[in-house]
Each structure stands twice: as structure tokens, then as C-alpha cells.
matplotlib code that plots the C-alpha trace (Angstrom):
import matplotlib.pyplot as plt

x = [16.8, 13.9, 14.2, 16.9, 19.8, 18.2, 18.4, 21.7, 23.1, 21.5, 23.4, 26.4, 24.2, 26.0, 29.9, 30.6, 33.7, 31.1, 28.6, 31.1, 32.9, 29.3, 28.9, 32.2, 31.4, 28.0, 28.9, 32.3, 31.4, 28.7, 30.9, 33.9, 31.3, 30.7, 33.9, 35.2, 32.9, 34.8, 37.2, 40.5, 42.0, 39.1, 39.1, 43.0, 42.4, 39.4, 40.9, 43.8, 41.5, 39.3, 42.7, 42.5, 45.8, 48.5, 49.6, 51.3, 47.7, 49.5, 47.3, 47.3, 46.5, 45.7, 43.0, 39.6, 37.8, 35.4, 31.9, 29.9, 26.9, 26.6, 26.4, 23.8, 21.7, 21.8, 21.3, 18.2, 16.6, 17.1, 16.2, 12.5, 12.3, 13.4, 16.5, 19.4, 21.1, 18.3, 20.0, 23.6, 22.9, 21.8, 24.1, 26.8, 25.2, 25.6, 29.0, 29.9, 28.5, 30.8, 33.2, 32.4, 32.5, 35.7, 37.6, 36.4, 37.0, 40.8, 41.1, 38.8, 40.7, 44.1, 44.7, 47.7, 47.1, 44.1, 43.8, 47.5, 48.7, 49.1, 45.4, 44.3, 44.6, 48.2, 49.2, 46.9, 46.4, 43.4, 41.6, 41.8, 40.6, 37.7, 36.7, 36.4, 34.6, 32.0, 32.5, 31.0, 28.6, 26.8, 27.6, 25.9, 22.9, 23.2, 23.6, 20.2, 18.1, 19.5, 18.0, 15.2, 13.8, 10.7, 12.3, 15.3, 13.0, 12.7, 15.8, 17.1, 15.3, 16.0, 19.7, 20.1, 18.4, 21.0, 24.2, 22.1, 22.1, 25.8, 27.0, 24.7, 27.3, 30.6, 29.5, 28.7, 32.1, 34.3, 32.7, 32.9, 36.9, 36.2, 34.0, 34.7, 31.5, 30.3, 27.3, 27.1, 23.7, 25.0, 27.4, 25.7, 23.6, 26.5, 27.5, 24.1, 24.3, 27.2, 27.9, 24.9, 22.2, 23.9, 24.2, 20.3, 19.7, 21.5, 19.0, 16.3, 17.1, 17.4, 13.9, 12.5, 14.4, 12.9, 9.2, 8.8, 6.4, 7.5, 6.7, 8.9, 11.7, 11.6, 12.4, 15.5, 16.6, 16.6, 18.3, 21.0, 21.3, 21.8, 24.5, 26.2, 26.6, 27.7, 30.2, 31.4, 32.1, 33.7, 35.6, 36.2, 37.8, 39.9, 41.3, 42.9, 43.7, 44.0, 47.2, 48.7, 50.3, 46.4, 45.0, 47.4, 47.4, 49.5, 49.0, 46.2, 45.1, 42.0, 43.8, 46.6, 43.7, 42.0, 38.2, 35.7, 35.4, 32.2, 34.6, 36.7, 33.1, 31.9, 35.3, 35.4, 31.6, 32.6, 33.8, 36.4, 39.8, 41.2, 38.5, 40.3, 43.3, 42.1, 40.7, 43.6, 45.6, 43.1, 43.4, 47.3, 48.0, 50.6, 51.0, 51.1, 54.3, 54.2, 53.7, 50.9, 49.3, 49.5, 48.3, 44.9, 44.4, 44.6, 42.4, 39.9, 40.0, 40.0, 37.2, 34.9, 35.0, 36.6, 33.8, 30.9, 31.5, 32.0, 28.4, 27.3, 28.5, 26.6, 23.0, 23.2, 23.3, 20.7, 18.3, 19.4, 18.4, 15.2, 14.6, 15.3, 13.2, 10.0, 10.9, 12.5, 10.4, 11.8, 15.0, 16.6, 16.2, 18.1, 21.4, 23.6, 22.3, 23.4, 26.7, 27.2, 25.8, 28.3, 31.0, 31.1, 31.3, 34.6, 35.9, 39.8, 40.8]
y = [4.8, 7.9, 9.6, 7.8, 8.5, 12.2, 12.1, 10.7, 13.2, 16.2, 15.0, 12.8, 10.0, 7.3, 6.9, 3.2, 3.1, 4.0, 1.8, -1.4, -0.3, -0.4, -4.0, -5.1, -3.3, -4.7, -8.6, -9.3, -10.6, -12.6, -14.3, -14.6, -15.9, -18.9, -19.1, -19.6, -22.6, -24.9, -27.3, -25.5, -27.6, -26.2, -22.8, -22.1, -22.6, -20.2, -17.4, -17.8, -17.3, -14.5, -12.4, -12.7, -14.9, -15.7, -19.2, -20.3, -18.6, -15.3, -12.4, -10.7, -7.1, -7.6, -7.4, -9.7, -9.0, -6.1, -7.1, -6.6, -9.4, -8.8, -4.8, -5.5, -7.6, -4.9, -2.1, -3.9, -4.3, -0.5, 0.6, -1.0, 0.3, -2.5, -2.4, -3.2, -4.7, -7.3, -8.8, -8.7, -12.6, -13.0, -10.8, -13.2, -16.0, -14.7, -14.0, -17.2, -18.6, -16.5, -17.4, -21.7, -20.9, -19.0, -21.9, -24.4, -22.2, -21.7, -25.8, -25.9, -23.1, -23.8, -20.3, -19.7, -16.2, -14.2, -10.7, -10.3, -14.1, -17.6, -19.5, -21.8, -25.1, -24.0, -23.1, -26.3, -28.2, -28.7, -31.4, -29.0, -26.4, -28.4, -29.4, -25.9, -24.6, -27.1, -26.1, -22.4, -23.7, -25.6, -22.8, -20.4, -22.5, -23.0, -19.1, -18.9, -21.4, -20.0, -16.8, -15.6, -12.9, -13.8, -13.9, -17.0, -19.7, -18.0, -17.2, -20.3, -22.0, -19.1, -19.3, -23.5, -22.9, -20.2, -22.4, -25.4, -22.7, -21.6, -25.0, -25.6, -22.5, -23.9, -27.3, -25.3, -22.9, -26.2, -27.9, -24.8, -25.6, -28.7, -27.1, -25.3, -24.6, -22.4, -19.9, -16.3, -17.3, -20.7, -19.0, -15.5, -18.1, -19.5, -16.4, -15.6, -18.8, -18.3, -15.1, -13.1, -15.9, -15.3, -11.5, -11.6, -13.8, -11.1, -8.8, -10.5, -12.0, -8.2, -7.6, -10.6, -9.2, -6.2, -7.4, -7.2, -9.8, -11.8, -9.3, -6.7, -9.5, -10.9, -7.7, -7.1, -10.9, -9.5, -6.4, -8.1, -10.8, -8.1, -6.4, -9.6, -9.8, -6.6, -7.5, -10.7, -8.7, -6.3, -9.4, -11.0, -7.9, -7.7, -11.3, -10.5, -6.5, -6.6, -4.8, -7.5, -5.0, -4.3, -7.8, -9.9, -12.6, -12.9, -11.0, -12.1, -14.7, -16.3, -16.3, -19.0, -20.7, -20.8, -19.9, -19.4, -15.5, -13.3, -11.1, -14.6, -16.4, -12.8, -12.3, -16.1, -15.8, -12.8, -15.3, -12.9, -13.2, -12.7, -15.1, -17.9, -16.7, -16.2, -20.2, -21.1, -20.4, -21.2, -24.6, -25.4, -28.1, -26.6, -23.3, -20.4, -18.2, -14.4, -12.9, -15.6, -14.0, -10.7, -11.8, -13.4, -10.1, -8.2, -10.7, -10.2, -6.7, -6.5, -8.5, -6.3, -8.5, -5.9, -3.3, -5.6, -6.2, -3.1, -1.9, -4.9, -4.1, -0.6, -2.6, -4.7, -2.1, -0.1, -2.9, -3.5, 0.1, -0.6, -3.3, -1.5, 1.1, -1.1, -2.3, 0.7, 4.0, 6.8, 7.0, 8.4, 5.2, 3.4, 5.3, 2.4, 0.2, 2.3, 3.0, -0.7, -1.2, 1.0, -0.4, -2.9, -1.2, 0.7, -2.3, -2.3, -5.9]
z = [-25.5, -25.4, -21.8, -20.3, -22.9, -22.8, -19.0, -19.1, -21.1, -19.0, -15.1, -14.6, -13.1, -10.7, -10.1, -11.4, -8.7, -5.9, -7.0, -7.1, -3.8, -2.1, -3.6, -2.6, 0.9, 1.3, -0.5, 1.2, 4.8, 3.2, 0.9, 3.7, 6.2, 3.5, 2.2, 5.7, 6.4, 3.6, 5.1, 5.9, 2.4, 0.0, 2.2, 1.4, -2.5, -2.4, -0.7, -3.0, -5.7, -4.7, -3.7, 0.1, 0.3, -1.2, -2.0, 1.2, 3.2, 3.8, 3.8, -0.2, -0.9, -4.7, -6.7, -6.3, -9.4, -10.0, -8.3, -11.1, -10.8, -7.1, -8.4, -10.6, -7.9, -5.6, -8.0, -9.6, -5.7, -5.5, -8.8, -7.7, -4.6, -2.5, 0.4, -0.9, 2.5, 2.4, -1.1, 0.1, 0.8, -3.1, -4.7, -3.0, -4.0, -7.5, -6.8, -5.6, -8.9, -11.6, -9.2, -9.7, -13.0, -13.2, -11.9, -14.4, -16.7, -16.5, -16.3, -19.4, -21.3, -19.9, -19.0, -16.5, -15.5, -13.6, -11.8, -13.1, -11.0, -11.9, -11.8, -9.0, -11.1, -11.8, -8.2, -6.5, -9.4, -11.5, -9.1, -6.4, -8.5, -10.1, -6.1, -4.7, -7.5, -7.0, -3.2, -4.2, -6.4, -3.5, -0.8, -3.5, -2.9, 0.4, 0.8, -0.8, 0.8, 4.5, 3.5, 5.4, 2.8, 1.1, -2.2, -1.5, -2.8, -6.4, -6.5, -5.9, -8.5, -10.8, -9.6, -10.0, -14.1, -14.5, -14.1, -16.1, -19.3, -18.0, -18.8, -21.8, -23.4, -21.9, -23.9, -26.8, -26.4, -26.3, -29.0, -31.2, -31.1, -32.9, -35.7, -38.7, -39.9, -36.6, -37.6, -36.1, -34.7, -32.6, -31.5, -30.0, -28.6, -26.3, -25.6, -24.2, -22.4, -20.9, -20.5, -20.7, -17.9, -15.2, -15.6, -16.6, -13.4, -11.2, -12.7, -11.6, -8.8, -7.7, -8.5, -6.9, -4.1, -4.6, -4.9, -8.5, -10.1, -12.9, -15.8, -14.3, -13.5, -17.1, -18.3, -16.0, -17.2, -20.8, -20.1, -18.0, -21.1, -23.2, -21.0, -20.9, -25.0, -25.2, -22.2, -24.5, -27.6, -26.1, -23.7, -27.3, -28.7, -25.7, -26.1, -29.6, -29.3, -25.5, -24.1, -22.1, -19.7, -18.7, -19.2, -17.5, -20.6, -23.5, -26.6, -28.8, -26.1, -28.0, -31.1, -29.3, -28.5, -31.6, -29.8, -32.2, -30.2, -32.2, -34.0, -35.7, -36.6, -38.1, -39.8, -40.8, -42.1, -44.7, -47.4, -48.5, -48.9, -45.8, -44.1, -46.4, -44.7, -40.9, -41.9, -42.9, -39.8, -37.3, -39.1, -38.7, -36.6, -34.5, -32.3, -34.3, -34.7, -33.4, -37.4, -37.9, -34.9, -36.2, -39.4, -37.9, -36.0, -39.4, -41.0, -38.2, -39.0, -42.7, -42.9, -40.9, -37.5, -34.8, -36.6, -36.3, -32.7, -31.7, -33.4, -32.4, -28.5, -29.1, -30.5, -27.5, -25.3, -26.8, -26.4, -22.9, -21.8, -23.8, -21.3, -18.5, -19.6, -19.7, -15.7, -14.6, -15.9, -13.7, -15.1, -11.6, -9.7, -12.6, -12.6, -10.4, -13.4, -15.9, -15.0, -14.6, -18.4, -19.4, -17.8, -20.1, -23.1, -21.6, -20.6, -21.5, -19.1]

ax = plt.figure().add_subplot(projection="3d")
ax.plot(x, y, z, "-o")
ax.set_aspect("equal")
plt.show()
């Protein structure tokens, strides 16, 4: 950490809530303007999903998700000296990718509720779901290759490997249902893949916006991937101790499931007693009852899982701001990049 912890500690650095409003402020009529060019069908499912409408098309005042990757694009660009407003097209672009991804993902997962309301495959149905997240994935691309600024083409191509490694770690997430015998390693290497690319590739699509060269943008990629583990432990700690009044999900979410989350394969991997137990459970062939749902939680935790994600969250980051360190060395112009870093070990939905 060196200077910048020291510097941190000395000045309250960047308001997170500023630095996502300016996203959201800078992002939105990007990603309206390519929303809105989607058929009027695929249109009406997408607002519903990003929170500008409600079901029936009526206008909605709730939430539309924090604007963290499009964030981190812009706060990479300025951290390295470039404009910001020139990246507003590839921080949507980046936006419009999580976004693809987030609607597969409640199909895939089955889950019914997001941003506190029912999930587009449960209002529309899951083929209209499926559609318009392939919609955004192609108007992500689209966004890009329209782009003027010097930088689109790398970005494209750096953008298009992204959601190739993005669906390498879905593969590997689903398939990890199936498997008893998951290792630690296999599976923080789908949570790099699926969580952590597309956050790296935000990083460094900012610096490419920025002018970097591919040193410098190789190192915001690895801090980004490392913000993005530390944003899955923390996300897998969530979906067993989450308070449901803040997540919008049920009480001990991945547990239901059975997902093979970090702190469950750590737990799992102790080989003491309550790991027999936590395997036993996770093995049952029905849904499990309220008390068996406590009980996993507890074996989790006995076992030293919830502890070895959370130090694991706080290793992550250390080696993220390491990262940035190397690409960034004024720690001043990387303040909007580290409040977003530690966002995401606050994290409580």
C-alpha cells in the first residue's frame, strides 16, 4: 500500500456518492440514446430492467443499479490524465455489458427479485429476457465501434475478449453445482472470470481512453480483477448473511441454491467436522428447511469460511492498490478509484 494508504489516511480523498452520481450523470443519455434504438418490444423490457419503467411502460422512480464499471472507466481516463466526457461512450458500453449479463444471469440462477422488484424473465418471461440481453450485448459493441475517439478500436476488441472470459466463469459457476469435489483455486478462478474481467476491462478501457500504452493498462486490468474478487467475497458473504430487508432476496440466498460461493468451497475444504456437515446438506436432494439453513450458515462459519473471505476480501484489495500504485504514482489523481475500491469492501446489498 506505501504512500497511498499513508495518503489516504492523512485527507478524506473522493466522496463515493459524488463519484457514482457523476457516472450516472455523465453515462445515462448514452445508454438511453442506445437503449432507445431497440425495437419498441425489446426497448419496453430494457427500461423495465434498468428502473426507467415499470412493467406496463409507465415511467419508475426506483432504483437502477449503482454505476460502478462505468465509474471505474471514467475514473481510470482521469486518474491518467485523460477527459473523462470523451469515455462516457465506453463507460456505457461497459455498462450495457454487466447489464447483458445480469439478465442471463437471473434466468440461469432462477432468481425472482432485483433492485428490490421481480426480475425481467419473471415479469416478460425468460425468452424475452434472454433476447434483450443479447440486444445490449450487440448495442455495447455497436456503441464502441460508432465511437470516434482514437481508443474504440482497442476497446472493442478488449471489450468482445472480456464477455468471452465472462462466460468462460458462468460455464464454470453452473458446472460447479454439479461437482462435489470443487477446489479453492478453480473456483477463484471463475470468480475472476466472471466477476473480476469485466471490472479489470473497465479499468483499462479507461486508460486506453486516456492514452495509456499497454504496460500502464495491464496494470489497471489487474487492479480492477482484483477489486472484482474482493467485490465476490464480499457479494458471496452477502448471499448467506445478507439482511434481506437490504438485499431484496431471501435469507441465505446462495445457500437455497446450493452455489459453490468462496466462503462454502473454503468451509467445505477444512475437512473438519462441520464441513462433513455443510456436505451433507448441500447434498440432500430436496429444498432445505429454514433450521437446515441456519445450520449450513453456522457450518460456514465454524469452519473458518465467513473469516477467510473476509481476510481474503482485505488481500485482494491490498494487491489491487498495489496495482494501481505501479499505473497511477501520484496518489491525488487516484482518489475517484479508490473510493470505488472501497466500496466494495463496504458493500452491505
Amino acid at each position: 500500500m506505501g504512500i497511498f494508504a499513508v495518503e489516504r489516511d492523512h485527507r478524506e480523498g473522493s466522496d463515493v456518492d459524488d463519484v457514482l452520481a457523476r457516472a450516472r450523470e455523465s453515462v445515462d443519455p448514452a445508454l438511453r440514446a442506445a437503449v432507445g434504438t431497440l425495437p419498441p418490444s425489446l426497448q419496453r423490457v430494457a427500461a423495465y430492467h434498468f428502473g426507467w419503467s415499470e412493467a406496463d411502460g409507465s415511467p419508475a422512480a426506483g432504483p437502477s443499479g449503482k454505476a460502478i464499471r462505468p465509474a471505474l472507466v471514467l475514473a481510470a481516463t482521469q486518474a491518467l490524465g485523460g477527459d473523462p466526457a470523451a469515455a462516457a461512450r465506453a463507460a456505457a458500453a461497459v455498462e450495457l455489458i454487466h447489464n447483458f449479463t445480469l439478465l442471463h444471469d437471473d434466468v440461469i440462477d432462477g432468481d425472482d427479485t432485483r433492485r428490490h422488484r421481480l426480475t425481467a424473465w419473471r415479469v416478460f418471461g425468460t425468452t424475452e429476457a434472454i433476447l434483450v440481453g443479447d440486444a445490449l450485448h450487440s448495442l455495447a459493441l455497436r456503441t464502441l465501434a460508432e465511437d470516434p475517439h482514437p481508443a474504440a478500436q482497442a476497446a472493442v476488441r478488449r471489450l468482445a475478449d472480456c464477455v468471452v472470459e465472462l462466460c468462460a466463469g458462468q460455464q464454470a459457476d453452473c458446472a460447479f453445482e454439479q461437482r462435489s469435489d470443487v477446489s479453492l483455486a478453480e473456483c477463484l478462478a471463475m470468480a475472476e472470470a466472471k466477476t473480476g474481467a469485466l471490472l479489470g476491462c473497465a479499468c483499462a478501457v479507461g486508460a486506453l481512453y486516456a492514452g495509456a500504452g499497454e504496460e500502464v493498462a495491464q496494470a489497471m486490468d489487474a487492479f480492477g480483477r482484483e477489486i472484482g474478487l474482493a467485490f465476490q467475497l464480499i457479494d458471496d458473504l452477502i448471499g448467506i448473511w445478507g439482511d434481506p430487508e437490504v438485499t431484496g432476496k431471501p435469507v441465505g440466498a446462495d445457500l437455497v441454491a446450493r452455489k459453490k460461493s468462496l466462503p462454502v468451497v473454503a468451509a467445505l475444504g477444512t475437512g473438519t467436522a462441520e464441513a462433513a456437515v455443510l456436505a451433507g446438506l448441500y447434498g440432500l436432494d430436496r429444498r432445505l428447511t429454514e433450521e437446515e439453513l441456519a445450520r449450513c450458515a453456522r457450518a460456514v462459519e465454524v469452519s473458518g469460511g465467513r473469516a477467510w473471505a473476509q481476510g481474503e476480501s482485505c488481500e485482494r484489495m491490498a494487491a489491487a492498490i498495489a496495482h494501481l500504485a505501479a499505473a497511477v504514482p501520484e496518489p491525488a489523481d487516484a482518489d475517484d478509484l479508490l473510493a470505488l475500491a472501497e466500496l466494495v469492501t463496504r458493500r452491505s446489498h
